[in-house]
N, C-alpha and C positions, 0 to 999 in steps of 0.2 A: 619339181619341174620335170618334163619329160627331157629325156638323158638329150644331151646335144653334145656333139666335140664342141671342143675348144676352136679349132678350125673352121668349124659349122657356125659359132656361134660370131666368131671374127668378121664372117663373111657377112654375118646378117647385121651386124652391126656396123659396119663398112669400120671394123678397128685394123692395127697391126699388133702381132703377138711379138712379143718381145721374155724373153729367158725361161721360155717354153718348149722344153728339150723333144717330147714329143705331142702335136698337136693331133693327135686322137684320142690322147685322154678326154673322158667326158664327164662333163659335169651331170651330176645323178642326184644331188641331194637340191638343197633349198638357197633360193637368190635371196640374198638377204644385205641391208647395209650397217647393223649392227654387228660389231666384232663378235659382241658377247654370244651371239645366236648361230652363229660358223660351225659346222658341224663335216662329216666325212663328206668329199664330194660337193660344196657348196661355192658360189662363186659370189663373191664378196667385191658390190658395188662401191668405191671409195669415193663418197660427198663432200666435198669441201662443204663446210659449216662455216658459221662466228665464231665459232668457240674451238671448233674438232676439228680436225684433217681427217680425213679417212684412210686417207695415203700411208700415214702415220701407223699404220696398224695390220698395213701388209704381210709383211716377215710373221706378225704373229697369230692372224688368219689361214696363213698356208702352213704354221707350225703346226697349226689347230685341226687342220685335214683340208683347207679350202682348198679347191682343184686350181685356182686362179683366181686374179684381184681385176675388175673392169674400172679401170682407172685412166687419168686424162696425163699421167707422166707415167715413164717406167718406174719402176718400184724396186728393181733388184729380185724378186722372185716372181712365177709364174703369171703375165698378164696381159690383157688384153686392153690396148689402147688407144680410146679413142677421142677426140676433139670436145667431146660435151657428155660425160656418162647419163643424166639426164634424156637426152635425143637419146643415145644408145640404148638404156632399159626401156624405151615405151617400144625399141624397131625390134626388140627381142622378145617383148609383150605380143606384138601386133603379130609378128611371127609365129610365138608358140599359139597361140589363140586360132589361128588357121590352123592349125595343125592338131589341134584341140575336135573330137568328136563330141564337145559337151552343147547344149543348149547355153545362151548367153542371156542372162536377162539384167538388164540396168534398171536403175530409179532413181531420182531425182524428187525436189521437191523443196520449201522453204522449213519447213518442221518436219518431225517425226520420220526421217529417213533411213536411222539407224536402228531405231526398236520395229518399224516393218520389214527393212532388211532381215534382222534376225528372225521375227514371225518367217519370213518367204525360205530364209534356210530352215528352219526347224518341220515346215512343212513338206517341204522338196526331199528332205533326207531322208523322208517315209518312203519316197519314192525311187532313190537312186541317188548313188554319193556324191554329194555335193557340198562345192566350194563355194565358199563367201568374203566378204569384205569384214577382215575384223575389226571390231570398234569402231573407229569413224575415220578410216585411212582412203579417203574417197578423192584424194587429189592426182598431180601428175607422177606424186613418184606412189604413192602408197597405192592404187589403183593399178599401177605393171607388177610389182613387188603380189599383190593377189590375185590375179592372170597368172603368174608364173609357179603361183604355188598350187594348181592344176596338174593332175598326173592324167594318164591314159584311161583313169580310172573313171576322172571327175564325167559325170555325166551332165550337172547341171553345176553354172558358175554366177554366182549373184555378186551385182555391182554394185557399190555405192558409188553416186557421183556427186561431188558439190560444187559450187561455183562462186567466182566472188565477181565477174563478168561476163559481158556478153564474148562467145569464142569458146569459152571453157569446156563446156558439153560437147561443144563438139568436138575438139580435140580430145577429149578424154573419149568420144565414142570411136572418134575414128580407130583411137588404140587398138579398141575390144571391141567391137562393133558387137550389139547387142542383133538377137531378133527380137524379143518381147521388151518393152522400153515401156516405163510405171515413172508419170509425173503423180505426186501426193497432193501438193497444194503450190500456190502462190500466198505468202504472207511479205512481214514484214522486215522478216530475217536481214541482216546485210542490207537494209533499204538506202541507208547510209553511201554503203558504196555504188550502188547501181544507178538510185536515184528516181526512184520511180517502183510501183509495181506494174507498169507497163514495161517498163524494163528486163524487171527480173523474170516475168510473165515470158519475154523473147528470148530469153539464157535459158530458162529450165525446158523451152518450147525444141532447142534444138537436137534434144536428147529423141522427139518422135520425126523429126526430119529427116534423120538420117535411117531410119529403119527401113528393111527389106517393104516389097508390096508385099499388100493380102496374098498373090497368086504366090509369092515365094516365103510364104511361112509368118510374113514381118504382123506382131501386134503389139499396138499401142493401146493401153492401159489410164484410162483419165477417170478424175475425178466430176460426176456428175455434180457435187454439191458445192464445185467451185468453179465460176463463172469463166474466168482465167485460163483453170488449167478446160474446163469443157472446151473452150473456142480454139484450144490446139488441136481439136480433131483436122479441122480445116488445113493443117499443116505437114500432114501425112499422106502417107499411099498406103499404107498398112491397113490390115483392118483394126476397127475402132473398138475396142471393150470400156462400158463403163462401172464406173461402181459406187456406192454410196448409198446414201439411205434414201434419194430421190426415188417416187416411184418409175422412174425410165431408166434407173440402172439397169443394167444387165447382172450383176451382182450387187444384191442389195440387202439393209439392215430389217427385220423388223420387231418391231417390240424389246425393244432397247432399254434397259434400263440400269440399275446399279445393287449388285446383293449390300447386305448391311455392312458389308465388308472395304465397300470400294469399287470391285470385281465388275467389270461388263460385262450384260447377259445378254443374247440376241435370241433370232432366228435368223438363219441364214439360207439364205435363197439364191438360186445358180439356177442357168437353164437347164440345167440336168436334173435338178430336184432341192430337197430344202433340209434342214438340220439345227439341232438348237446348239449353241455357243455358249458355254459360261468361262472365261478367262482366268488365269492366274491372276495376271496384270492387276493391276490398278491404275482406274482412271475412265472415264466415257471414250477419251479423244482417243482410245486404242481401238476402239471398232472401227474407225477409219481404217487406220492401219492393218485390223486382223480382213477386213474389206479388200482393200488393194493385193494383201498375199491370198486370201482365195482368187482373185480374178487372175491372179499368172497361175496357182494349182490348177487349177480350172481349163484354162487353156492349155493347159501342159497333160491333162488325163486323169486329173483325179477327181474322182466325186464328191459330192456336196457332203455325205458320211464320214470320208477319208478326211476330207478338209475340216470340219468341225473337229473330230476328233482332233488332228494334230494341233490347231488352234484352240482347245482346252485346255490341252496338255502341254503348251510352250510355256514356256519363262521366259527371262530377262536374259542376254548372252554379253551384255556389254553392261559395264560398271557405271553408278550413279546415273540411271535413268528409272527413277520412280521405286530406285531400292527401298524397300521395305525391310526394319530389323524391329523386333519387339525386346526392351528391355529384360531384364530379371522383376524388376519393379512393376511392370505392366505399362512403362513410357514406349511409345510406337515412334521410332525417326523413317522420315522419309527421305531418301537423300536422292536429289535428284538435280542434280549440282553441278551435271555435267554442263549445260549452256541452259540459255534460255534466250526467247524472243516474245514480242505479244502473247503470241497465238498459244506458244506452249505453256508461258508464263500461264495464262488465266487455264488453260486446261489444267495446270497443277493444282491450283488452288480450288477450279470443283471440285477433282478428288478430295481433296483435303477434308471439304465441307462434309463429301461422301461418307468419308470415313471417322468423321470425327461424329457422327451424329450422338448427343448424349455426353460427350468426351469433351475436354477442352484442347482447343487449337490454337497450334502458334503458326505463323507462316515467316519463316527467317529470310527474307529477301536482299539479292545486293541488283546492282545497276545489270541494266539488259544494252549490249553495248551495239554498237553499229547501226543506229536509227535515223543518224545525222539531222533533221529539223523536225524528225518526228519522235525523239529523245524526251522532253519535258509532256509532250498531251498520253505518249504511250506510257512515261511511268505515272504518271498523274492517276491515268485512266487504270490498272492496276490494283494500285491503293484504295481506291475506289471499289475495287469488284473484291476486293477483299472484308470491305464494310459490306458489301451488301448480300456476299454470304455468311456473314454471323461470323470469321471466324475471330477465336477469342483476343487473340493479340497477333501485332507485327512489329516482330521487327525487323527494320530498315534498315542495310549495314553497309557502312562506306562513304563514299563523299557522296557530290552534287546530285547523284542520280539517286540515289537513295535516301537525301530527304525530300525530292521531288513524290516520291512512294510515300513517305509520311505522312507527305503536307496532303495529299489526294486523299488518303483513308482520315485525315482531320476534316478538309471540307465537306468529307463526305458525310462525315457525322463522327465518328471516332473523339474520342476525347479522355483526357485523363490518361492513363497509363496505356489505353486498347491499343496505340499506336505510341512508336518508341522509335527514337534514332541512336543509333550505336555508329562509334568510330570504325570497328576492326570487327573480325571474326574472332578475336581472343573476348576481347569488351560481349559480342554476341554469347558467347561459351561460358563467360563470369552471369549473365544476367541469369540464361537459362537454368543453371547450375543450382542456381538460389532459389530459381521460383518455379522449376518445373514440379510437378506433383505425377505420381501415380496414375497411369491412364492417359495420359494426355498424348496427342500427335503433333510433332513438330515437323515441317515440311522444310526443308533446306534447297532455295532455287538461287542459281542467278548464271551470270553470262561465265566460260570458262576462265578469265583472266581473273574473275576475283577469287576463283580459288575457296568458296564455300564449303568444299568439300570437307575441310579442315572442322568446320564444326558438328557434320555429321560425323565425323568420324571420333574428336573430343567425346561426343553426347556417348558414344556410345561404349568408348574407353574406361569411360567414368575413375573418380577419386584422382587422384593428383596427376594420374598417368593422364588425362580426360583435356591436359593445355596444349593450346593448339603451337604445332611447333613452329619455329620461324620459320618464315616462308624467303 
């Protein structure tokens, strides 16, 4: 964070300092609400949890070198306190961010917001250092917690934002107010809670509402290939960038396809000129993605060369999204196991098909959660697209929602062993165990509560060590 007194930061927080001998010491290191993570100079948010107090861990945060604890009671050492630490971190957020000379840019979207996030930093950082949203901390506290870990240096800060209603985006932009503001898609993510994709279509829409005009810098970033997010242009004053493989994007795909590998290849096309793409990645649905981070490079000054370039050369920055490990034996696990909804669900298992050509495929699927009355036709339909690209088996792991997966790839034609339902992720890790062979790719997807990770991570353990622990 950029250094602030302790007095400075009292005042912005409308808190009162209590057993704070002298209020110009300044906090210099990193806002953080993990004790474990306190380091010289850090000022240590304390959250009441279910489980934790944060409060509780005062005395050994400032033992640790914290400069102060922003807490909602005093604490007996260094602190600043105020009525709600929550309100207080986002008015220290909103604060330091003004005071921030960096570019701000937000995105939003129902899928894919974290593997383009990291595409957007991987290409920015070729250009000037820049902050990001780690892993998927896109909420009210974990969105000021990455605002704040901005120095004087940060020139460019990328946001992730998610939402589970209508309100959310905006409040999360009012924190950080973005200029360049990237909706990805409208799916079916969370359709459960919102109720509607006209709904969620008005929650991810407020993220370009609020952005600066054209005349004052502000661009909105929409996807041409989706109906949804296009008709948010209407909702801005900004100027409008599109992108997609439509031919009226302003950045767009062409000649799209898949090496034997999995890998999306393009050509990539910007007003400024064109360039060919081949990704690490794995998967088609990532040229959306590598799509949307050219359209903010792009606006921000870098050329269609520069931007191919860094978009060849990106990886994965966040765990279990399309992770790729090859065996000693020549078994390929896919562990991508962090969540899953429709949209991602069926882009997993093209890859799958992609990369299994010649090879046999397992696809280990559990329940995709939050779909509310569209829960039984979305895993139905699933199961289903799992028959109709060849791949060699499924299984189905969990309860109701995952024989709903089964019973789809059975109507669909599946029969005999192609389709399988399993209790647990352990029951998952004894079948594969038995019948995996040499060469084969197993794909590991489902929503993050069930916790699949566990069997990517057995597969690849292997021998006794290879059982999935209790969870």
């Amino acid at each position: 964070m950029i250094a602030l007194s302790l007095a400075e930061i009292a005042e912005v927080v409308g808190g009162q300092t209590h057993d704070i001998p002298d209020p110009t010491v300044e906090v210099t290191g990193s806002v953080v609400r993990d004790s474990r993570e306190v380091g010289p100079g850090s000022l240590f948010v304390a959250f009441v949890g279910e489980r934790v107090d944060g409060h509780d861990y005062a005395a050994a945060v400032v033992e640790a070198g914290a400069a102060a604890v922003l807490a909602c009671r005093p604490v007996g050492v260094p602190a600043i306190v105020v009525e709600d630490v929550q309100t207080a971190l986002g008015a220290l957020a909103r604060h330091v961010v003004r005071r921030l000379g960096a570019t701000l840019v937000a995105l939003t979207g129902s899928a894919g917001k974290t593997s383009t996030k990291d595409l957007i930093a991987q290409v920015l950082q070729r250009k000037a250092p820049t902050v990001w949203t780690p892993g998927s901390l896109n909420n009210e506290i974990g969105l000021p917690l990455t605002a704040l870990s901005a120095t004087e240096e940060t020139r460019f800060l990328v946001l992730e934002m998610g939402a589970r209603g209508i309100g959310h985006i905006r409040y999360l932009a009012d924190l950080t107010p973005p200029r360049i503001g990237l909706v990805l898609n409208v799916g079916t993510a969370h359709i459960g809670e919102f109720g509607g994709r006209e709904q969620i279509a008005q929650a991810k829409g407020e993220l370009v509402e609020g952005l600066p005009s054209a005349e004052d810098g502000g661009a909105a970033i929409l996807n041409a290939d989706d109906p949804f997010v296009r008709a948010m242009a209407t909702r801005t004053k900004a100027k409008v960038i599109l992108f997609g493989e439509s031919g009226e994007a302003d950045v767009r795909a062409e000649n799209v396809r898949l090496t034997d590998s999995g890998q999306p290849a393009f050509t990539l096309h910007t007003p400024s000129g064109a360039s060919d793409v081949t990704m690490r990645l794995y998967g088609e649905h990532h040229v959306s993605n590598a799509l949307a981070a050219a359209a903010v490079a792009h606006e921000l000054g870098m050329s269609a060369s520069e931007i191919a370039t860094a978009l060849s050369e990106a990886g994965s920055l966040s765990r279990w999204r399309m992770e790729v490990t090859e065996r000693p034996d020549g078994v390929t696990v896919v562990n991508d196991a962090y969540n899953a909804n429709p949209e991602s669900m069926r882009a997993a298992l093209r890859a799958l098909a992609a990369m299994g050509q010649g090879r046999r495929t397992w696809a280990v699927l559990g329940k995709m959660a939050e779909l509310g009355d569209e829960a039984l036709a979305e895993h139905d339909a699933v199961g289903r697209l799992a028959v109709r690209l060849n791949v060699g088996k499924l299984v189905a792991v969990g309860g109701r929602e995952a024989s709903w997966l089964q019973l789809g790839a059975y109507n669909e034609g599946s029969w005999g062993e192609e389709s399988v339902h399993v209790s647990d992720a352990q029951a998952a890790v004894d079948l594969l165990r038995s019948e995996l062979r040499p060469g084969d790719v197993v794909l590991v997807k489902a929503s993050r509560s069930v916790g699949l990770e566990s069997v990517a991570e057995a597969l690849l353990a292997g021998g006794a060590e290879g059982e999935v622990a209790a969870r």
